[in-house]
C-alpha positions in Angstrom: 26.0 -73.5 -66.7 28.5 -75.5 -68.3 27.2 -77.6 -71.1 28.3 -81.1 -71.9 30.7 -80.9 -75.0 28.3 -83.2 -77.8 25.4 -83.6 -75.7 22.0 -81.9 -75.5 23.5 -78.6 -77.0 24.8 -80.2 -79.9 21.4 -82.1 -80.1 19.8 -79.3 -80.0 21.6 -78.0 -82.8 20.8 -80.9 -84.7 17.2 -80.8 -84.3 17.1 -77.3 -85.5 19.4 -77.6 -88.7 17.0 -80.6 -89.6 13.9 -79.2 -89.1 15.2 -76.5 -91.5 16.0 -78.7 -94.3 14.1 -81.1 -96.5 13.3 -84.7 -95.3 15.3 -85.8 -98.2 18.4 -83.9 -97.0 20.9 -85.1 -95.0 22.8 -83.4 -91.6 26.4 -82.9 -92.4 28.6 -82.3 -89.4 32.3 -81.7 -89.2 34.6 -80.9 -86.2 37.3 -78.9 -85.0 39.5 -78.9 -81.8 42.3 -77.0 -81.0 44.8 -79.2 -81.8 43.0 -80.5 -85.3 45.3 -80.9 -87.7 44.6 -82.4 -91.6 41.1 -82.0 -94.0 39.3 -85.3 -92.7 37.1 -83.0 -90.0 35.7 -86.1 -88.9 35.0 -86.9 -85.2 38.0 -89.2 -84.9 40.2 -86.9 -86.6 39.1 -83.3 -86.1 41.0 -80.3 -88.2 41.3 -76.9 -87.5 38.4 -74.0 -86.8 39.6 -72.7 -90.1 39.8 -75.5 -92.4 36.3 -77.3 -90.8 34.4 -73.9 -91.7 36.2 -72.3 -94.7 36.4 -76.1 -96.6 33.0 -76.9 -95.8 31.5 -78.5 -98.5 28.4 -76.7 -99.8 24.8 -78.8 -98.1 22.1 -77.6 -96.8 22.2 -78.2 -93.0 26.0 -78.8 -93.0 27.0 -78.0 -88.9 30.3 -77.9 -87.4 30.9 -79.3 -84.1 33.7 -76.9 -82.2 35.3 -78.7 -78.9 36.1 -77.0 -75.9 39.5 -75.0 -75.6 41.1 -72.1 -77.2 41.3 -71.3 -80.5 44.5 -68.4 -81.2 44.4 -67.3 -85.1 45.5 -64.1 -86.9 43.3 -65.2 -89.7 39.3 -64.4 -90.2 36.9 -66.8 -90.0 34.4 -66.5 -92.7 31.5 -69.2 -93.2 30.6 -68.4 -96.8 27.9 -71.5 -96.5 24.8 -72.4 -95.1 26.7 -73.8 -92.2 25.6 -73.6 -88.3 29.1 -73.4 -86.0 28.4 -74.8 -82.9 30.7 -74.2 -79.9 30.3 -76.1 -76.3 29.4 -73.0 -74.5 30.3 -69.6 -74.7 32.9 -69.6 -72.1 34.2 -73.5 -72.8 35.0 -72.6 -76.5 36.9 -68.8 -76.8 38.6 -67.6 -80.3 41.1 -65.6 -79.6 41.7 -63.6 -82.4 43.7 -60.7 -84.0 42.5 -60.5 -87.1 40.6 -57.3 -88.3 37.5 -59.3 -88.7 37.4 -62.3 -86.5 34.3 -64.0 -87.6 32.5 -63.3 -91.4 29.2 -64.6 -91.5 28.1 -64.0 -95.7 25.8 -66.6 -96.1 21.7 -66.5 -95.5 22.0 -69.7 -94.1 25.2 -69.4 -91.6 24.4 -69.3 -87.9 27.1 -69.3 -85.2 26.2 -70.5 -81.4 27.6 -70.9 -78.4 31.0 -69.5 -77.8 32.9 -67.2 -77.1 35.0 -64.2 -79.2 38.1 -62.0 -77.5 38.8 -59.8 -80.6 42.3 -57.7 -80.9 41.8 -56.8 -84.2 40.8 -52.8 -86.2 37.2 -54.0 -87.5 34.8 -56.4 -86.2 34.9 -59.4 -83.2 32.0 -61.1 -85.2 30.4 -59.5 -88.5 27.4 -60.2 -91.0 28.1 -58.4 -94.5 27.2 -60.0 -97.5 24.1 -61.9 -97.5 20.7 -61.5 -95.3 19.8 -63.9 -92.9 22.4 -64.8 -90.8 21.8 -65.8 -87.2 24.0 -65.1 -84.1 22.8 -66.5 -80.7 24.7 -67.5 -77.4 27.7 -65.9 -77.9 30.3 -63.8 -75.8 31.9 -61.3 -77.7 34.4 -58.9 -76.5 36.6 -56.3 -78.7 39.6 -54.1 -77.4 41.2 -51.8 -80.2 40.4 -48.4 -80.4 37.3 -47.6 -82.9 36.4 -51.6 -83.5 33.0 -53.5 -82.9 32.2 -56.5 -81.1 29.4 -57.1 -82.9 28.4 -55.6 -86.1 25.5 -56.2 -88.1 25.4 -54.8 -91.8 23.1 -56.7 -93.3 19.7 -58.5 -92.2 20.3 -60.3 -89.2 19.4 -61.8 -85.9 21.1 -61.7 -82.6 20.5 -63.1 -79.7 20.9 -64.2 -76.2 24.5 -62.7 -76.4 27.0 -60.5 -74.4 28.5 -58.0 -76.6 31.1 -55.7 -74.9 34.7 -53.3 -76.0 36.3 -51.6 -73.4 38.7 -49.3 -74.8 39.1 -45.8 -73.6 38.6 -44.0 -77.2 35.3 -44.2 -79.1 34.3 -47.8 -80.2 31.4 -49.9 -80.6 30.2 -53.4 -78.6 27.1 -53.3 -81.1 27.4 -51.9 -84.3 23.9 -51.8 -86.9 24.6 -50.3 -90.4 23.2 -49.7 -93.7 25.2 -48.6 -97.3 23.7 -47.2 -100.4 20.7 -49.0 -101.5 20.5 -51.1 -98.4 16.9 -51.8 -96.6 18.4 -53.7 -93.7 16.5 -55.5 -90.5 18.3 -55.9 -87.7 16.3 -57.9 -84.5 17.9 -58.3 -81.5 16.6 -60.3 -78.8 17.9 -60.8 -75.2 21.4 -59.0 -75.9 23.4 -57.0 -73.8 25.7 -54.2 -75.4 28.2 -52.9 -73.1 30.9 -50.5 -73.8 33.1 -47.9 -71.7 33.0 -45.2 -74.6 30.7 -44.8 -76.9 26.7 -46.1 -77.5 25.8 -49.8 -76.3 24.2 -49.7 -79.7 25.8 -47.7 -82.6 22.7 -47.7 -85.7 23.8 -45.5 -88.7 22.4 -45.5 -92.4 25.1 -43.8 -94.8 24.3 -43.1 -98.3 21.7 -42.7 -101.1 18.5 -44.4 -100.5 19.8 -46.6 -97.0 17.5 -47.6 -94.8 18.2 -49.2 -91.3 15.4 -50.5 -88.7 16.8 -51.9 -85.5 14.3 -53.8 -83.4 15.4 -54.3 -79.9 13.9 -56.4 -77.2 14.3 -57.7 -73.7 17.9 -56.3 -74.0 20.6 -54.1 -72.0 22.3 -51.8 -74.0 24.5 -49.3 -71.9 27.3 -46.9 -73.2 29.2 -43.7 -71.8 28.2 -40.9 -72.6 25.0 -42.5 -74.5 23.6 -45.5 -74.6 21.4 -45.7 -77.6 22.9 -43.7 -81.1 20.8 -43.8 -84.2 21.6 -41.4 -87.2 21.6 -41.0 -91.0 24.3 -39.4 -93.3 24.7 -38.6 -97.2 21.4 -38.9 -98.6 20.2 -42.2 -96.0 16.6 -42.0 -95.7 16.5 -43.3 -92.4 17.9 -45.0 -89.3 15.0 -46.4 -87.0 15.4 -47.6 -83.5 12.6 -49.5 -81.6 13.4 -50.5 -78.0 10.7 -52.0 -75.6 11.7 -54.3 -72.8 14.7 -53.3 -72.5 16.9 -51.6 -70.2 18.6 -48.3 -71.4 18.9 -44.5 -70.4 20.1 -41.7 -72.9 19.8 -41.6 -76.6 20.7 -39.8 -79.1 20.6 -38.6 -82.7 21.9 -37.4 -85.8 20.2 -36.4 -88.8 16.7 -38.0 -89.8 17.8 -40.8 -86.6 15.1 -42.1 -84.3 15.3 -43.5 -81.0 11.6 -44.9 -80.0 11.8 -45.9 -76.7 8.6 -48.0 -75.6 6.7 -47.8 -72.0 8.1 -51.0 -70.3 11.5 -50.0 -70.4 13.9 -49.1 -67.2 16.5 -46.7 -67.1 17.9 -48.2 -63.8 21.3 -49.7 -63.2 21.0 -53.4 -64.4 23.9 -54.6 -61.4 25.8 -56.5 -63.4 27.9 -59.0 -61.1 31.6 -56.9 -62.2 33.0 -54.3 -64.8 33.6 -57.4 -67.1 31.1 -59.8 -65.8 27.7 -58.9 -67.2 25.8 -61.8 -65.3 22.7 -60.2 -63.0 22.9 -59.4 -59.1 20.0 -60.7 -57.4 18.8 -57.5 -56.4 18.8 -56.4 -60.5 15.7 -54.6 -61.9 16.5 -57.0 -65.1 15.0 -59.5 -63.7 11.5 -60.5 -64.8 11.5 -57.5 -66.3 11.6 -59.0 -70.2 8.3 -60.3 -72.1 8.3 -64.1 -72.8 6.9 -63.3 -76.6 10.4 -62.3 -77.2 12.5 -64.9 -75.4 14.4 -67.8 -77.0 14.8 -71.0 -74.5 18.2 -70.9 -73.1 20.3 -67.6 -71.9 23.3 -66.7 -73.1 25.2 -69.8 -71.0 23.0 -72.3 -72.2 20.7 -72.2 -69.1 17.2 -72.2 -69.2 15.2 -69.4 -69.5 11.9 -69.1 -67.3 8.3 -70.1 -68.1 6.9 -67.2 -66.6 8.6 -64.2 -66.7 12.0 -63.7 -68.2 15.2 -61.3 -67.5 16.3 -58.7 -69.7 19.7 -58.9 -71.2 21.7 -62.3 -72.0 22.0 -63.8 -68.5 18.6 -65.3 -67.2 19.4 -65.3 -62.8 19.0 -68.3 -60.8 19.1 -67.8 -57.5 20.8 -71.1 -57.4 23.2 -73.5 -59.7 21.8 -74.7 -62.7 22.2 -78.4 -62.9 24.5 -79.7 -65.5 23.4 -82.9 -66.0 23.7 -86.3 -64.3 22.2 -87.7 -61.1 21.0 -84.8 -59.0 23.0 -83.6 -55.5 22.0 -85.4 -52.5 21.1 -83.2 -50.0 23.6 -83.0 -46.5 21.3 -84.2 -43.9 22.1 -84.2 -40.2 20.3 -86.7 -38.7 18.3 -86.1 -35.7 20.4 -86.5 -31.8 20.0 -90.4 -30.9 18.2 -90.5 -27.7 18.9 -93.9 -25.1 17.0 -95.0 -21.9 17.3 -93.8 -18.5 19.2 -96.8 -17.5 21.8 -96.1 -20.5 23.8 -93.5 -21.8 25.0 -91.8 -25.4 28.6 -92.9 -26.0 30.6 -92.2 -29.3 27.3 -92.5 -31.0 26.4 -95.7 -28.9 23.8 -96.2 -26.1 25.6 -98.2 -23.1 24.7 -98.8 -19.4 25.2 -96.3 -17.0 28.0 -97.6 -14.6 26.9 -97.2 -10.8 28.6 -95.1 -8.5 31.2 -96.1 -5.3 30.0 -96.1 -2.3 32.7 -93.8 0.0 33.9 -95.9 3.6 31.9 -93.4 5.4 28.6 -94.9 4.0 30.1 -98.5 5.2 28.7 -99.9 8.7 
């Protein structure tokens, strides 16, 4: 579903940056377009992605509006405040990026929503190192270069609701969960799907003295060749924990003191995505319904609704039908019923009028 551009999803935004922040405290926002040019960031005079994250001032609950269009930059992106990017839908607003790292989150506070990433550069599409905390939701990220990530996580983090895919032909990552020296790091993700052509769907590694990595997965897709789910430890790590349940994954494997804990309600079916590079769901997917509502956010990775009842693994809730965007509903094509006239009449171009009586032949004259 495509989302109206400073409508309900920015409201929605709004509502959930002030609910986070003291009565007291004011809601910041500054925008970008692609064609912003200047500091002002205002809505009359938007600037550039760069300069509306990267000169944001530092307030709590500070968001910046990004309008639809495409966003080309060599440069990386790196919100270093307690700032929530908002996009108008993951496939309205695309960054098209070759920098090595496209998007830094590296504040606790920075949460980045609804948009969409195509990454050329060496590292990461979309990265959280730095800080603990950030949050990732609605988002399409896609990497291409040989041994890159999508996504990576490398600190605390939450992601959700997203698509993260790479489909080089030499061993790379579309979801990449880490731990250094000294780290403890939490990784949840919710409602994701991980999709790469070589290597894991989800890549977990703790590397060094004393690192510890838990990875929490739910409701998701992860799916890689020749494994799908990859959880190890190197160099004195203690450990590198995977928990999957809900989700839908075959092989995993491990390396050192890894573990892969798959739970009971997972499938190791084919999900049926719609393409190679579409990852929506086929009607006939064993996704759907699949998922446990406990773990669900509200809206899928387009900004659609997810359901009451039971909801779909991976990023894409299926309707069997369009999603409406807003605006007076359709009205429905009816054909009215066949107009019927008397026996004395007939149906005409859509009129009733009198039957006209036959001739009589000379034969019938006396």
């Amino acid at each position: 579903m495509k989302l109206k551009w400073f409508g309900v999803l920015a409201a929605a935004g709004a509502l959930a940056a002030i609910g986070a922040v003291p009565a007291s405290a004011a809601v910041v926002a500054r925008y970008a377009s692609p064609a912003g040019t200047g500091t002002d960031c205002s809505k009359a005079a938007p600037c550039s992605l760069e300069t509306a994250v990267e000169s944001a001032p530092t307030t709590i609950g500070l968001e910046v509006f990004v309008a639809p269009g495409t966003y080309v930059t060599g440069d990386t992106i790196t919100a270093t405040e307690p700032i929530h990017v908002i996009g108008a839908g993951s496939s309205r607003t695309r960054i098209e990026t070759s920098a090595p790292v496209g998007i830094h989150l590296s504040n606790p506070g920075a949460t980045v929503s609804d948009l969409g990433v195509d990454h050329t550069g060496t590292d990461s599409g979309i990265l959280v190192l730095g800080a603990d905390g950030p949050v990732i939701e609605r988002v399409i990220a896609t990497s291409h270069a040989d041994g890159s990530a999508a996504c990576s996580l490398e600190r605390d983090a939450t992601l959700r609701d997203s698509i993260c895919t790479h489909d080089s032909t030499e061993a790379s990552y579309s979801l990449r969960a880490r731990a250094v020296a000294g780290q403890a790091n939490a990784i949840t993700i919710n409602n994701v799907t991980a999709k790469t052509t070589w290597g894991a769907g989800l890549d977990a590694r703790a590397a060094g003295a004393g690192a510890e990595l838990t990875v929490t997965v739910r409701n998701s897709i992860l799916r890689g060749a020749p494994t799908d789910v990859y959880s190890a430890t190197s160099a004195g790590a203690n450990a590198s924990y995977v928990s999957t349940d809900f989700s839908n994954h075959g092989a995993a494997a491990i390396g050192g003191a890894g573990v892969v804990s798959a739970g009971l309600n997972n499938s190791g079916s084919d999900p049926l995505f719609l393409g190679p590079t579409d990852f929506h769901l086929t009607a006939s997917s064993p996704a759907i319904d699949s998922g446990w509502r406990d773990y669900a956010s509200a809206l899928d990775v387009d900004g659609e609704p997810r359901n009451i009842g039971s909801v779909d693994m991976g990023a894409d809730e299926f309707h069997p039908v369009p999603v409406p965007t807003g605006g007076p509903a359709p009205v429905p094509h009816v054909v009215p019923p066949a107009k019927k006239c008397g026996k004395k009449k007939k149906l005409k171009k859509g009129k009733c009028v009198k039957k006209k009586k036959g001739k009589k032949g000379k034969k019938g004259k006396k």
